[in-house]
C-alpha positions as CSV (number, residue, x, y, z in Angstrom):
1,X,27.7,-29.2,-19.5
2,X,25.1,-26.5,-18.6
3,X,27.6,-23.9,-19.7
4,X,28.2,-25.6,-23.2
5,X,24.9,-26.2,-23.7
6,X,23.7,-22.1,-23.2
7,X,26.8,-21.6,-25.8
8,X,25.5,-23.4,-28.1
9,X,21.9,-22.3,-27.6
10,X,23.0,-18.6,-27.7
11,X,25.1,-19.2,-31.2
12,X,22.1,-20.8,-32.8
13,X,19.7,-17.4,-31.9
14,X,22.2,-16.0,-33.3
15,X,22.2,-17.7,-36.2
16,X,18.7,-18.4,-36.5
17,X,17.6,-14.6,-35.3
18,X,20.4,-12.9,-36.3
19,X,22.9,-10.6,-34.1
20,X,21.3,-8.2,-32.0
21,X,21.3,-4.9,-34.0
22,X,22.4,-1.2,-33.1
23,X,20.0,1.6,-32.4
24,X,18.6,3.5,-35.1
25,X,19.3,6.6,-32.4
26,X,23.4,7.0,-32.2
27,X,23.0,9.4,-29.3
28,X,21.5,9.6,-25.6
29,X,17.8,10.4,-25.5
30,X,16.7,14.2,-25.0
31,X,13.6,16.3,-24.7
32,X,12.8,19.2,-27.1
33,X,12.4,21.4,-23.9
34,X,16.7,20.5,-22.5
35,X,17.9,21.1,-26.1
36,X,16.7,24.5,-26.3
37,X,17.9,25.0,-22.6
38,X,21.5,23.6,-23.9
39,X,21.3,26.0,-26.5
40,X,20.6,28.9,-24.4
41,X,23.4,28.4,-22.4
42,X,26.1,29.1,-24.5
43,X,24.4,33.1,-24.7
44,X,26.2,33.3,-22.0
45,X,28.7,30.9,-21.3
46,X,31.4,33.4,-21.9
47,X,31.6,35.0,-18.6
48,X,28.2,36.6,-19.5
49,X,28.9,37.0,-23.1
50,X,28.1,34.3,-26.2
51,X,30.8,31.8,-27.2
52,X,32.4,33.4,-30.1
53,X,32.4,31.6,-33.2
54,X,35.2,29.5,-34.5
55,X,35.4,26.4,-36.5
56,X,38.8,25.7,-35.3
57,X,38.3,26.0,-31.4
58,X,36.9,24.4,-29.2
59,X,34.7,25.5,-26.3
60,X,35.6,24.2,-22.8
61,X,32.8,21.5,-23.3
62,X,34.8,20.3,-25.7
63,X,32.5,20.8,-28.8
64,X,33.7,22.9,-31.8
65,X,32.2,27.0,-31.8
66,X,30.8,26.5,-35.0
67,X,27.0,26.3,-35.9
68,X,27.2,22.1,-35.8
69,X,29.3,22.1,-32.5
70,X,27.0,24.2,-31.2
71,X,23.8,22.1,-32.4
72,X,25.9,18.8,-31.3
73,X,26.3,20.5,-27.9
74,X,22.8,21.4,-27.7
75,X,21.3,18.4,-28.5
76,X,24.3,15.8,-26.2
77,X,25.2,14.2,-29.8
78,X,28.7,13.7,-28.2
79,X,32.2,15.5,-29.0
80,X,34.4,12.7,-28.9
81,X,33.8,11.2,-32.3
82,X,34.0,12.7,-34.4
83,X,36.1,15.6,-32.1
84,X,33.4,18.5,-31.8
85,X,30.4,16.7,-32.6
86,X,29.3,16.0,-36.2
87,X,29.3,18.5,-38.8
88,X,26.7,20.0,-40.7
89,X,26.6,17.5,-43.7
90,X,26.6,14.8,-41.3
91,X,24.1,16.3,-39.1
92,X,21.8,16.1,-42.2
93,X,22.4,12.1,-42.8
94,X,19.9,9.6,-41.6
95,X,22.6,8.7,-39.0
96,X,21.2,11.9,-36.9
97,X,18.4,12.7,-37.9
98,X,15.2,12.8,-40.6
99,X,13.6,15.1,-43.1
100,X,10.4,16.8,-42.4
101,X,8.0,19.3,-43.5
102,X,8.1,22.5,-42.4
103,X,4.5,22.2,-40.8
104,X,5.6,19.6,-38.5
105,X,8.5,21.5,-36.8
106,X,8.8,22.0,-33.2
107,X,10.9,23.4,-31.1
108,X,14.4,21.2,-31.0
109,X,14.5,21.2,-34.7
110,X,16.9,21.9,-37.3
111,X,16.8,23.9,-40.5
112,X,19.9,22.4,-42.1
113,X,21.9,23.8,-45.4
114,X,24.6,20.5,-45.9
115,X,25.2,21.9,-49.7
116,X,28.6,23.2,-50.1
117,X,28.1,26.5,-52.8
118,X,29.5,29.7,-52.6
119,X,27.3,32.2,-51.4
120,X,25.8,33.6,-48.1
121,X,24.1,30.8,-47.1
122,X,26.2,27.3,-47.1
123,X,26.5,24.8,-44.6
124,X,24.5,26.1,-42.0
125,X,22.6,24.5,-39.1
126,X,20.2,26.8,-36.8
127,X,17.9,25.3,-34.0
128,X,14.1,26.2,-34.4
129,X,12.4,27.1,-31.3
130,X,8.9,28.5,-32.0
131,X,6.9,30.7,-34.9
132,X,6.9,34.1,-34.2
133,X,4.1,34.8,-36.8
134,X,0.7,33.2,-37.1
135,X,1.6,32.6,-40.8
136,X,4.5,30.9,-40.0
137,X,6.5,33.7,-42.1
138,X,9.4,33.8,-39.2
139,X,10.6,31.6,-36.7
140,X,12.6,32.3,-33.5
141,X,16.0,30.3,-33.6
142,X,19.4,29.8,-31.9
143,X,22.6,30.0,-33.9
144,X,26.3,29.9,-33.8
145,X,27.2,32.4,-36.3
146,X,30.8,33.6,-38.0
147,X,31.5,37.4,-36.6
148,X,29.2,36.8,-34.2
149,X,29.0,34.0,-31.7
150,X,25.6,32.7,-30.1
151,X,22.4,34.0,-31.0
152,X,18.8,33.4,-30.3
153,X,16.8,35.8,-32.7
154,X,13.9,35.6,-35.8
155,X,15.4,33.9,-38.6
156,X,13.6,33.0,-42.0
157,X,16.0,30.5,-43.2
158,X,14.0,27.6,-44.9
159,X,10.8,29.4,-46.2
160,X,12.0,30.7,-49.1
161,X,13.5,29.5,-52.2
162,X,16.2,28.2,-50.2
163,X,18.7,25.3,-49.9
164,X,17.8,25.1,-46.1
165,X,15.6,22.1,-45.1
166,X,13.8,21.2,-41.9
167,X,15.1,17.9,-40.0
168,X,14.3,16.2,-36.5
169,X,16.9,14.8,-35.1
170,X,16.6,11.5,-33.7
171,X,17.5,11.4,-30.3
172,X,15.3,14.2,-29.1
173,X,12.2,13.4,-27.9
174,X,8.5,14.6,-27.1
C-alpha cells in the first residue's frame, strides 16, 4: 500500500509541479582557465606539431579538425552527438551558449561568425584568451584554421565592421 500510495503522490507533483526540467547547460561544467588549457593542447598534439585542419577528419579524440571541433574539444561540449561536437552555427544557438558585449569577454570565450556568405571570413569560431592592447584593439586567440592547423596568435576578428560576435558559452564557468 505504501508503494502505491508514493506512486500516486509522485504522479500528482508531477502534475501539479510539472516534470522535472533539463539543464539550461547541455554540457559538463568547465573553468575558463581548463578550456584554454584544452585548447593549447592540440599545438602540439601532433607528435609536437598542431592538428592539421580538416573538416572531414577526425582527431584521435574523436572531435572533427575544424575550428568548431576544435572549440567543442576545448570546451568538453562532447563529440558523440552530434559526431565532432557541434558546429559553428550551432555553437552560436542559445543551446550553447549567449551573446555578449565585447567588454565583458574573458578568457574561454568565443568570437563566432555562424553566417554562411562567401568571402574570407564565414563560419568561423576562435577562442579569446586575453587583450593584447590596453585599447582592446587586438586580442590573443586560439584557432583551428584551413591550411594551417592550430594556432594561438593576435587576432582582431569581432572589432571591426564584422559579422563576428562575442559569445560565452554556457558550460564554462568562473
Amino acid at each position: 500500500m505504501k508503494f502505491i500510495s508514493s506512486v500516486v503522490a509522485v504522479f500528482f507533483a508531477f502534475v501539479l509541479v510539472g516534470a522535472p526540467t533539463a539543464s539550461a547547460t547541455p554540457e559538463a561544467q568547465i573553468s575558463r582557465a581548463d578550456v584554454l588549457k584544452r585548447a593549447a593542447t592540440w599545438l602540439t598534439a601532433n607528435n609536437g606539431k598542431q592538428v592539421p585542419y580538416s573538416m572531414s577528419k577526425y582527431w584521435k579524440d574523436g572531435y572533427r579538425q575544424d575550428c568548431s571541433g576544435f572549440v567543442s574539444m576545448a570546451a568538453t561540449l562532447g563529440n558523440a552527438n552530434p559526431k565532432g561536437g557541434p558546429n559553428t552555427v550551432a555553437l552560436a544557438t542559445s543551446k550553447y551558449s549567449t551573446p555578449i558585449k565585447i567588454a565583458d569577454l574573458k578568457p574561454g570565450d568565443l568570437f563566432i561568425d555562424p553566417v554562411d556568405e562567401p568571402g574570407d571570413d564565414f563560419r568561423h569560431v576562435v577562442i579569446f584568451e586575453k587583450w593584447t592592447k590596453a585599447d582592446k584593439s587586438q586580442y590573443m586567440a586560439y584557432e583551428q584554421r584551413g591550411s594551417h592547423g592550430t594556432d594561438h596568435r593576435v587576432l582582431t576578428y569581432g572589432l571591426k565592421n564584422t559579422k563576428y560576435k562575442p559569445y560565452r558559452l554556457k558550460n564554462v564557468t568562473g
